[in-house]
C-alpha positions in Angstrom: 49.4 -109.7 12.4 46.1 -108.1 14.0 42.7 -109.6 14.0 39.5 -107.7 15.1 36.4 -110.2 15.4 32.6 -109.0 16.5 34.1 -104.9 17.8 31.3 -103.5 19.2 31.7 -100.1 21.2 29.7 -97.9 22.9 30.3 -94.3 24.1 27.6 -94.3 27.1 24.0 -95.2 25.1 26.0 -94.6 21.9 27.3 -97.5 19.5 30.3 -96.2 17.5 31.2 -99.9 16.7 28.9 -102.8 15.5 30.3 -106.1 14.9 33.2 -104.8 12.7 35.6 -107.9 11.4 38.6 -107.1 10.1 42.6 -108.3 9.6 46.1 -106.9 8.6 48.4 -108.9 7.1 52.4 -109.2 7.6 53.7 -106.9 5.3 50.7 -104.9 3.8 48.7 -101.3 4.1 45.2 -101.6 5.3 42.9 -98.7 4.3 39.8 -97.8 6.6 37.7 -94.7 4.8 34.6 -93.2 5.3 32.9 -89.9 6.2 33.4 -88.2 9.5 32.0 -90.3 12.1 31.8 -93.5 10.3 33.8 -94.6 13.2 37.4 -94.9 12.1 39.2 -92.9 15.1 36.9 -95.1 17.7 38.3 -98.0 16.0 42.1 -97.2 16.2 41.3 -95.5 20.0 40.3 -99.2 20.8 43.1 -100.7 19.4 44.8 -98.7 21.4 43.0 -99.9 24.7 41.7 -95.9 25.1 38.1 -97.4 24.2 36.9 -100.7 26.2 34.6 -102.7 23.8 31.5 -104.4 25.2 32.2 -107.0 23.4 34.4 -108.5 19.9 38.2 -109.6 20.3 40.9 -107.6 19.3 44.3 -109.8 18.9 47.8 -109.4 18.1 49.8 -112.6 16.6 47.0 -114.4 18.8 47.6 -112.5 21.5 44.4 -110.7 23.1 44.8 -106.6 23.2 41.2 -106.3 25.4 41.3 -105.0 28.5 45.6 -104.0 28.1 46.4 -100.5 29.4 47.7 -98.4 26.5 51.2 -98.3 27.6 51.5 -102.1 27.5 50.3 -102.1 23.9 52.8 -99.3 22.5 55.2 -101.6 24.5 54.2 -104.0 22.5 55.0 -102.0 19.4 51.7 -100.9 18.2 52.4 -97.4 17.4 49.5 -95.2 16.8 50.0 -91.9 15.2 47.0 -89.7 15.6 45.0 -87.1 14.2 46.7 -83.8 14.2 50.3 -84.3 14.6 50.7 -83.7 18.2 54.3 -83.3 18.4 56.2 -81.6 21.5 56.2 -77.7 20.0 58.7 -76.7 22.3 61.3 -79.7 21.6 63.5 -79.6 19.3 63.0 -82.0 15.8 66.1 -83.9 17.7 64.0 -84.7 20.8 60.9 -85.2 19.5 62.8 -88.2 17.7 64.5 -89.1 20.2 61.3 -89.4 22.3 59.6 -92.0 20.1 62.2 -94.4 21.5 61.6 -93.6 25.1 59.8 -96.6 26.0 62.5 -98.7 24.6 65.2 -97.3 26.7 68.0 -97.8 24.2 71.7 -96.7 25.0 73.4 -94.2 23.3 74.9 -95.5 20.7 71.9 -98.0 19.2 69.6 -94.4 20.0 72.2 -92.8 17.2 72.2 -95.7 14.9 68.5 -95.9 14.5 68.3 -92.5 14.6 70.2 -92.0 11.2 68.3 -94.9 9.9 64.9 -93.0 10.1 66.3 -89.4 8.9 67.5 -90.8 5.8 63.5 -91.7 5.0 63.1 -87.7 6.1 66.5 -86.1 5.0 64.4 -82.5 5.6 64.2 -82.9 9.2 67.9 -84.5 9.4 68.2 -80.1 8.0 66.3 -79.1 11.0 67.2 -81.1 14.1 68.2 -77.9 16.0 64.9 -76.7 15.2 61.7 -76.3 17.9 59.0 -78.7 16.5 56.4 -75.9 16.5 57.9 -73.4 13.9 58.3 -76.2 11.4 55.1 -76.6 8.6 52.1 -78.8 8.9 53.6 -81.0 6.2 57.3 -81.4 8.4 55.4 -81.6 11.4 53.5 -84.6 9.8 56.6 -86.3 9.1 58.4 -85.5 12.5 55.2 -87.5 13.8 56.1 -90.3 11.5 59.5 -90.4 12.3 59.3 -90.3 16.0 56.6 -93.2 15.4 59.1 -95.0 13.5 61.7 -94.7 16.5 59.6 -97.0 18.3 60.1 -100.2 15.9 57.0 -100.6 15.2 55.5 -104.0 14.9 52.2 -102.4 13.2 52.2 -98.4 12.7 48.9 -96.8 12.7 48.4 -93.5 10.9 45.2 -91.2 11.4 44.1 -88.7 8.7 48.3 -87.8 7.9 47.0 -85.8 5.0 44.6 -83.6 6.9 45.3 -80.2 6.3 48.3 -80.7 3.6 48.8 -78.9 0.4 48.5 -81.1 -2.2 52.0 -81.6 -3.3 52.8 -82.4 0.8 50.2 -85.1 1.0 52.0 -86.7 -2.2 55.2 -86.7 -0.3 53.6 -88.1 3.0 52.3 -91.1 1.2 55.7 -91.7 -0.7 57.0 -92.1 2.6 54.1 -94.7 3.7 54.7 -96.3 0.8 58.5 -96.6 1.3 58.3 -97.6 4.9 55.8 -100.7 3.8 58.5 -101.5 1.0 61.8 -100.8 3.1 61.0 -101.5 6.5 58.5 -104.0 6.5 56.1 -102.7 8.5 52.5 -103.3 8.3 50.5 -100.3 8.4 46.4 -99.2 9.2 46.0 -96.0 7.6 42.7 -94.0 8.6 42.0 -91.6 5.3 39.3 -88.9 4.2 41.2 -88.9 1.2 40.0 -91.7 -0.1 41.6 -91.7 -3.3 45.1 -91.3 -2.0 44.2 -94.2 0.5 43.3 -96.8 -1.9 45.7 -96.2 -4.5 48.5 -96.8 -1.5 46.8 -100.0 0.0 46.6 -103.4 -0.8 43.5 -103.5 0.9 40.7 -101.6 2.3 37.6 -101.3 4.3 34.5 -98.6 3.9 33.1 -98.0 7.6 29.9 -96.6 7.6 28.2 -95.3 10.9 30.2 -97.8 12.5 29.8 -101.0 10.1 31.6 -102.6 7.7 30.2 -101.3 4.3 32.6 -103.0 1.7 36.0 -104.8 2.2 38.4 -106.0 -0.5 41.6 -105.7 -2.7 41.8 -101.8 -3.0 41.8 -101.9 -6.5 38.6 -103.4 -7.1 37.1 -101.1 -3.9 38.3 -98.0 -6.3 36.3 -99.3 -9.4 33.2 -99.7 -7.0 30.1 -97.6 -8.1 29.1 -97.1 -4.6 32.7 -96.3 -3.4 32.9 -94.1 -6.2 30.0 -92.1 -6.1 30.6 -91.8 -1.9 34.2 -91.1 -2.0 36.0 -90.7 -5.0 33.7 -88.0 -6.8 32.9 -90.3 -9.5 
């Protein structure tokens, strides 16, 4: 589905990126963890086409992302959902979903249909649709974000930090629903995580960036009984 070969990325005399390799699957959650500015939100920003790398490939089903505008890539159904929600406050749950399918320009009946598709993932926002998205809480914002994600049919959905600033029994929600979008929907997804437990457990696979590098890839499960990833990430 994606393939990144030899990213490298500067921000002016600053390299954020060295050579990082990695793939997503058809069908799979990828896991990218590591410590604040290991380099994880340059990496999606770049899959995004908001970073230019100096060099490295980024492609899609083959097809080269480098040098795309953003707007041709979310066209092209890579949906990136970023750190810290940013949902329209002053819109109503109903239009921020509504929104996610702008691109698409669906009529009004298909706009419906898929509609009720994505609220029954998130039957508490189906409760609020009348509501403005800024009075709802960090944990329904974070879905609303999802869902209005979700209305652009993704062809790989990218989530940054989803769990940041969640109680506890929110982020277990969130990642049920990651977990049921994979299994229902079909969608591959690149989840960027400080939680590193709740990352790996959710994944199939993983990779530890460290000041921009590729630490450690591998099957999740073995990343989690890592000493190193342990000791770094998991407490242990």
């Amino acid at each position: 589905m994606l393939e990144i070969k030899g990213l490298n990325v500067f921000y002016g005399e600053v390299q954020a990126l060295h050579n990082v390799d990695m793939y997503v699957g058809k069908d799979e959650i990828v896991s990218i963890i590591g410590a604040n500015g290991a380099g994880k939100s340059s990496l999606m920003k770049t899959i995004m086409g908001e970073n230019r790398p100096s060099s490295g490939e980024i492609l899609l089903e083959g097809k080269s992302l480098v040098g795309r505008h953003t707007h041709a890539i979310v066209k092209d159904r890579i949906i990136y959902i970023p750190e810290g929600r940013r949902i329209f406050y002053e819109l109503s749950v109903r239009e921020n979903i509504e929104m996610g399918a702008y691109a698409r320009k669906l009529g009004a009946r298909q706009l419906k249909e898929e509609m009720e598709e994505v609220l029954d993932i998130f039957p508490r926002l189906r409760e609020r649709l009348d509501q403005m998205g800024g009075t709802l809480s960090g944990g329904e914002q974070q879905m609303l974000a999802i869902a209005r994600g979700l209305m652009g049919d993704p062809r790989l959905l990218m989530l940054d930090e989803p769990s940041l600033g969640l109680a506890p029994i929110i982020v277990d929600e969130v990642f049920e629903i990651i977990k049921r979008i994979r299994r229902e929907k079909h969608i591959p997804v690149i989840l960027v995580e400080q939680n590193a437990y709740m990352a790996l457990a959710v994944s199939q696979r993983a990779y530890v960036l460290e000041l921009g590098r590729v630490a450690q890839s591998g099957e999740s499960s073995v990343l989690m009984e890592s000493d190193d990833v342990k000791k770094s990430y998991l407490g242990g």
